[in-house]
N, C-alpha and C positions, 0 to 999 in steps of 0.2 A: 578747382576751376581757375582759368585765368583771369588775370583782372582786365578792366573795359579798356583797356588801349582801344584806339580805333585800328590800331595792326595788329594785333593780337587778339586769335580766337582757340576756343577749344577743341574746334576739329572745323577741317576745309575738305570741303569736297569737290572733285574733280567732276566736272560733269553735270546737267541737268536731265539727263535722261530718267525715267520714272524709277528706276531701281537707286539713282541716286538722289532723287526727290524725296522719296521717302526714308530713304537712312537720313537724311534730313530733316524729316518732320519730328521721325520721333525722338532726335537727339536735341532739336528745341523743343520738343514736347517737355523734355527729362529734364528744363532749364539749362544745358549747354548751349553755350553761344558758337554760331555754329556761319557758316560762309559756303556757300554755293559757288565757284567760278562753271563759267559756260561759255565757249569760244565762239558757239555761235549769236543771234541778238535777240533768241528766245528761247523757251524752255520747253523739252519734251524730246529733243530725238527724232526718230522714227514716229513718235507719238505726236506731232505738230501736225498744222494745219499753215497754209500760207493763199494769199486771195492774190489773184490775177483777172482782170477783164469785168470786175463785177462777182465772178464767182471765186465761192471756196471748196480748199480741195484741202482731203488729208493726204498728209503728206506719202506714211506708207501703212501704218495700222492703218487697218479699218474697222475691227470691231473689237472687242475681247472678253475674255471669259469667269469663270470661278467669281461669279456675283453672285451664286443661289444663298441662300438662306446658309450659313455657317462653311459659304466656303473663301477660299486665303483672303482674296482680293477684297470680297464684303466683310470680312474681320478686319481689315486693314483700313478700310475707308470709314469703318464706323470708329474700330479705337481714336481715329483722328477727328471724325466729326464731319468727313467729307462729305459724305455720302449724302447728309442734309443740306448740303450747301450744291449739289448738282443734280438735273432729273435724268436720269438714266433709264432708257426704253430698250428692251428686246424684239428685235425683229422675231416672225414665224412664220415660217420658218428661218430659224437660221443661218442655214446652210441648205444647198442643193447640190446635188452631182448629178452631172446631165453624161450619158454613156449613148455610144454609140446604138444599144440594147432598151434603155430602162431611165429611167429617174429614183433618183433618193431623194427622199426630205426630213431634214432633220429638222422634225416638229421639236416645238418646246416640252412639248408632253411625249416623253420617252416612249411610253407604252403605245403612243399611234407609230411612232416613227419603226420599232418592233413588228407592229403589224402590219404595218405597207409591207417589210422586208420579207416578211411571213408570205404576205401574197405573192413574192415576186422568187422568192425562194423557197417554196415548201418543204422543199428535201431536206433545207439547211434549217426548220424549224424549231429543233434542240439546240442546235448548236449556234442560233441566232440568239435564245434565248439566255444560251449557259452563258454569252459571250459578252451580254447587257449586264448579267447578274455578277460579274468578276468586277466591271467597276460600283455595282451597289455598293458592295461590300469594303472597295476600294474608298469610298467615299469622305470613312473618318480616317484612315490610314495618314501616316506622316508621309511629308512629300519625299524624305530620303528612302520609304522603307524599301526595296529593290532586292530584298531575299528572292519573291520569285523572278525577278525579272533580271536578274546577274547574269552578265555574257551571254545577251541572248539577244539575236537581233529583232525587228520591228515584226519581219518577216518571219520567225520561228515563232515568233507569240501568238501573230494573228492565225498561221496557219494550223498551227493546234486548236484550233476550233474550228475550221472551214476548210473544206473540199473544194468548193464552187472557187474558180480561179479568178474567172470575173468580179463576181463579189468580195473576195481579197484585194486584187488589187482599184477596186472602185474606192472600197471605204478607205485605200493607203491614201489614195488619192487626195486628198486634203493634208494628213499625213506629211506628204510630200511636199507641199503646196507652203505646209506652213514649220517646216523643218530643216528644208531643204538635199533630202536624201532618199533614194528609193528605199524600200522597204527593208533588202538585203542591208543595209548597210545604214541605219539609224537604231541608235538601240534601244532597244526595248522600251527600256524606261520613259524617254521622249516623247515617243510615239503615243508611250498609252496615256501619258501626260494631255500629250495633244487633242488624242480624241475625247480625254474626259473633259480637259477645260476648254477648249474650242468649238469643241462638236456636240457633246452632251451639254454641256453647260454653256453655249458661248451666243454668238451674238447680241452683246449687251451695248449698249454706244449711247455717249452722253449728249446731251438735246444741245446744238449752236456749235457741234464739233470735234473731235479728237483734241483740239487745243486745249479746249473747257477743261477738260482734267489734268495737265500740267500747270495748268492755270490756278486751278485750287490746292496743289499744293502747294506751291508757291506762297499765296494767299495764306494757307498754313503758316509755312516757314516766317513771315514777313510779321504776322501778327503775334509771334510768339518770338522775336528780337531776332533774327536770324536774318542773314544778307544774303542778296545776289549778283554776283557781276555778270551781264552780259558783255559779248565782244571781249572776251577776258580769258586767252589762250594759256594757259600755265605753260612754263619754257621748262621748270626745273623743278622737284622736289629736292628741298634741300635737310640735308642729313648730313647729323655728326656725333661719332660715337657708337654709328649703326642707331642710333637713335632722332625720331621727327623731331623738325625744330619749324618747316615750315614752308612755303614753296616762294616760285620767285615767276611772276607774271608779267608777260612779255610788256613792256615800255613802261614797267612799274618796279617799284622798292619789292623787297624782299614783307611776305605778310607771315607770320609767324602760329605758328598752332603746337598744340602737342597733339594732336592725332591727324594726321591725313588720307583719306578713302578713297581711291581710284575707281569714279563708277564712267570708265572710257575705256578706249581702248585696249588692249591686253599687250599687242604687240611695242606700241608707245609708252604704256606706263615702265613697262621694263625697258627697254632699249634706252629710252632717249628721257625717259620722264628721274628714272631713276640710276640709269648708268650703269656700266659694266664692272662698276667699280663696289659695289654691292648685292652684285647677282654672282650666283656661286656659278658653277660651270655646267653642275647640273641642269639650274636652269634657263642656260644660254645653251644647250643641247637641244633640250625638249623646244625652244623657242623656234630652230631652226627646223625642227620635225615638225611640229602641229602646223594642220591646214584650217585656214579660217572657213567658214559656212560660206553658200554660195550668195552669191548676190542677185536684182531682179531688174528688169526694167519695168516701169511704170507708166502706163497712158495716162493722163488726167485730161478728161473729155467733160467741157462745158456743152449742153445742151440748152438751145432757144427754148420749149417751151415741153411738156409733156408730149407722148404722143402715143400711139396704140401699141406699138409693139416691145415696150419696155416691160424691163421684168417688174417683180416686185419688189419697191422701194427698203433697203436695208439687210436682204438678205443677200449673201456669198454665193455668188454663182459659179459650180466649179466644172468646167469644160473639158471634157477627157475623148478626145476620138481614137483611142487605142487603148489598150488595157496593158499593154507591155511597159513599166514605169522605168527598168534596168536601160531598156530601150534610150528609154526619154530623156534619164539623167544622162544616158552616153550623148548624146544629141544634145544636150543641155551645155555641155561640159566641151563640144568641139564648136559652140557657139553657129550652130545648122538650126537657127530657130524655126524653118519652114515645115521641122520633121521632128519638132519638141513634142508636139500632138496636145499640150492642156495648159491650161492659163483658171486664174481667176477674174471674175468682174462683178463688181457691185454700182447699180444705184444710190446713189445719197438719200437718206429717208426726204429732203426736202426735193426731192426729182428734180436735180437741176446740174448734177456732176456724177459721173461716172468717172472710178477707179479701175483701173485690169492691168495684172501684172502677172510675168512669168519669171522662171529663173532665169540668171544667165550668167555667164563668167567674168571677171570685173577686167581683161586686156585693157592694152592702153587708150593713151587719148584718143592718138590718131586713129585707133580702131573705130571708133565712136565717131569719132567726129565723120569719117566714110559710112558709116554702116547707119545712124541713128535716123536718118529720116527714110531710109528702105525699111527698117527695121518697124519703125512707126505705120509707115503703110501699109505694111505686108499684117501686122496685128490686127488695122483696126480694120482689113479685109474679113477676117477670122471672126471678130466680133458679128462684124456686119451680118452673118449667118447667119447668127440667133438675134442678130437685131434687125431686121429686115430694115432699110432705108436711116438708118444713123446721120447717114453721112448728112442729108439731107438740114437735120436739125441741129450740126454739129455747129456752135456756136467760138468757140476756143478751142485749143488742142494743144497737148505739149506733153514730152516725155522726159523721165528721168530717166538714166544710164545709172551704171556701178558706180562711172566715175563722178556726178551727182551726188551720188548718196555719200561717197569719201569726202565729196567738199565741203558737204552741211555737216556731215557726224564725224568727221576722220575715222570713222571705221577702217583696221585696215583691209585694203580691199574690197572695201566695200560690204564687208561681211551683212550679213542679216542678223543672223545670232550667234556672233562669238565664232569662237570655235565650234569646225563639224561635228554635231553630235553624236562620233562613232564609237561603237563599244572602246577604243582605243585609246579616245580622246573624253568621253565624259567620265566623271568624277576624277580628274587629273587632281590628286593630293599635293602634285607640288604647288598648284593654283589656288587651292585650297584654305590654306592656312598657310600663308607667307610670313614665318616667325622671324625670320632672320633682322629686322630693321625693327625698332619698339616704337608701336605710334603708327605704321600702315598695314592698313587693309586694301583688300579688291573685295569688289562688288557686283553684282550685272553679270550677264549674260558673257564676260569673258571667263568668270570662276572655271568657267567648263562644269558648271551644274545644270544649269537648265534655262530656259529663256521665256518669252512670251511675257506680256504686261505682268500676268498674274505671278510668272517666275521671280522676274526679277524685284518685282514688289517682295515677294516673300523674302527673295537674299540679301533687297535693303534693309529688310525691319529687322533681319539677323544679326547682319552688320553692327548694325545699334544696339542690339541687345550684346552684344561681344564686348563694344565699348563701354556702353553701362555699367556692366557687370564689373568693368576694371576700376571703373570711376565709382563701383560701392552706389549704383543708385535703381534704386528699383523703379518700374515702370509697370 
């Protein structure tokens, strides 16, 4: 361990997003003294919540998953003791796919949500049922094990159970929504990640906010001697010998550590955080090939008062007027929002703000700054559909852009999660285990392993368990 300098800690981590929160928690858990920097002036990421006009709006989660009884997330919140310290409620449904045809509802209880499907697809009644029974089975499984799902896209997994084209690409539909890929081309793994801990498992959301739970780790961190700097940009990991000695934060002295964790960006930790001077060539190759994940825009709609035609409070409503998703992500991807065809929208369980987001390509300012109030009009037309008179009670309004979401998180690009999760680009071993420097790790949803609250919590508490293990201390 090092000793209490006030510059001097045992591991700094880059980042407060929840996958770096928690490689946090449990390395003060382990008694390492341990420092959060976070360049923005609060913690969570994607995972925040910020109040304008009276109301509050999250920022871009809005719910999340693997809380059932023994799975990642509820192991993580309990080893730390969180889980008592916040109420966590499940919407039910929660999730809907509203189709041009039919509705889906993904009840909390598995076996109705089975049986709606059964009524609505009799033909596909085996193959509804083999298709529920793969993630039973799946349930205790490790999150790497990926034997059956190796080189295989989203779209070849689902389709070996289903005939019904419709019904393939409806249940992608979320899939896509919350991965950012059509079905061809998200792999496997991802997908069925997705569907187990967002759709079978998901709709979990903590009571007063999405903040509430960066909030308590923090609260973790803080009460077990651990730091946090807000507004606290790191300029430089400083390395010598190929070996951590410590970083250097912008209008501040050099803070010193022997461990540093990059739970931020993928593209900035290597390029500009750590230098070309320490990256082999390999991986300033691979850096120039990988594509980041797409990014979204976001309405956050304040609402005066309840009124008749709103959905049900806390459930994901997922909007599809075409079944074609190859379609959508081409339309996606040439930024022709009028012809994307499917967006998300949620209610706040307290009825009083609405979320709806779709994908979009993160182009420049000047894109944005021409296109973001057509773009805002033109969406919340779309809504207005299945909202009959919105507008009417629309109290606030405001939208995020890609380039939004780059200024709060430096994502680059605006990514959503990391890199595309294409057979091509997930489990990238060079992102993996970056041996080369003694003392950094990456973390989060750049690894190119996997993403999602419940993801990147799992590859924080790994994180730490990596460290631990160097540092001889059991947890």
């Amino acid at each position: 361990m090092r000793n209490n300098s006030q510059n001097t800690y045992d591991a700094i981590i880059i980042g407060a997003g929840i996958g770096g929160l928690v490689c946090g928690c449990y390395l003060a858990k382990a008694g390492m003294k341990v420092l959060i920097a976070e360049q923005h002036n609060k913690p969570g990421g994607y995972c925040s919540s910020f109040k304008r006009k009276g109301f509050t709006f999250d920022a871009a989660a809005h719910s999340f998953g693997s809380y059932r009884a023994g799975g990642n997330f509820r192991n993580i919140m309990a080893d730390l003791g969180i889980n008592e310290t916040l109420k966590i409620k499940r919407a039910n449904p929660s999730d809907i796919i509203i189709t041009p045809d039919f509705k889906i509802n993904f009840w909390n209880d598995t076996r109705r949500t089975i049986s709606d499907l059964v009524k609505m697809f009799p033909e596909e009644k085996k193959n509804i049922k083999k298709f529920y029974n793969y993630f039973t089975l799946q349930k205790s499984a490790n999150i790497f094990d990926i034997t059956k799902l190796k080189d295989k896209s989203f779209a070849t997994f689902i389709q070996s159970f289903f005939t019904n084209k419709k019904l393939v690409n409806s249940l992608s539909f979320p899939i896509f929504g919350n991965g950012g890929l059509p079905p061809s081309l998200i792999h496997s793994f991802t997908g069925t990640k997705i569907f187990s801990e967002f759709l079978i498992d998901g709709g979990y959301y903590p009571e007063g906010g999405m903040q509430e739970l960066p909030n308590a780790f923090v609260n973790f961190i803080k009460q077990n001697n651990g730091n946090i700097l807000f507004n606290s940009k790191i300029n430089k990991i400083i390395i010598n010998n190929n070996t951590i000695t410590g970083v250097k934060i912008e209008n501040r002295s050099i803070i010193f550590s022997k461990y540093v964790i990059s739970a931020c960006d993928g593209m900035q930790t290597f390029r500009t955080l750590i230098g070309k001077k320490y990256i082999n060539n390999n991986i300033l190759k691979k850096l120039r090939s990988m594509i980041p994940s797409l990014s979204t825009f976001i309405l956050y709609i304040g609402i005066d008062r309840p009124f008749k035609n709103l959905p049900a409070p806390g459930t994901n409503i997922w909007h599809l007027s075409y079944y074609d998703l190859e379609k959508m992500y081409y339309h996606t991807k040439r930024a022709d929002f009028n012809k994307v065809g499917g967006y998300m929208f949620r209610l706040s369980p307290d009825k009083k703000t609405i979320l709806a987001f779709f994908h979009a390509p993160f182009k420049n300012t000047s894109f944005w700054q021409q296109n973001k109030e057509k773009t805002t009009h033109d969406f919340l037309n779309r809504i207005e559909k299945l909202i009959p008179e919105l507008r009417k009670h629309i109290a606030y309004i405001d939208a995020a852009t890609p380039q939004t979401l780059y200024r709060y998180t430096m994502n680059y690009k605006g990514a959503d999660y990391g890199w595309e999760p294409t057979l091509s680009q997930l489990f990238h071993f060079d992102f993996q285990d970056y041996s080369l420097i003694k003392g950094f790790y990456l973390t989060g949803h750049w690894t190119a392993k996997t993403h999602g609250i419940p993801g990147v919590s799992y590859l924080g508490r790994n994180t730490a368990k990596l460290i631990l293990r160097q540092e001889k201390i059991n947890i």
